[in-house]
C-alpha positions, 0 to 999 in steps of 0.5 A: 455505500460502497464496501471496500478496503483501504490499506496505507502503509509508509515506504522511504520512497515512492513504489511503482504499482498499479494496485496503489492509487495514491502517494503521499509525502509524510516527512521523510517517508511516503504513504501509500494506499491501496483500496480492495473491493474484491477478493480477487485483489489478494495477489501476490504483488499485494503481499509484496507490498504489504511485506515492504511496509511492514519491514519497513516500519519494523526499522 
């Protein structure tokens, strides 16, 4: 058993980032997933991108 976190948040469009390893279309939005395996992956980019989902989802 691996222990990983997988984060998916929705963004109108697809967002460039080596921290997402898959994009998928969802309607008019695009889910975006992340998968952690490690503390070290808490970046600042990974926040960023959290930010814009969560704003985004609050529209």
């Amino acid at each position: 058993m691996t222990k990983e976190l997988d984060l998916k948040f929705y963004y109108s469009k697809p967002l460039d980032s080596g921290l997402i390893f898959k994009i998928v279309p969802y309607g008019k939005q695009f889910g975006h997933h992340i998968r952690l395996t490690n503390g070290e992956q808490m970046t600042n980019e990974l926040i960023d991108l959290i930010r814009k989902g969560f704003k985004h989802g609050l529209k």
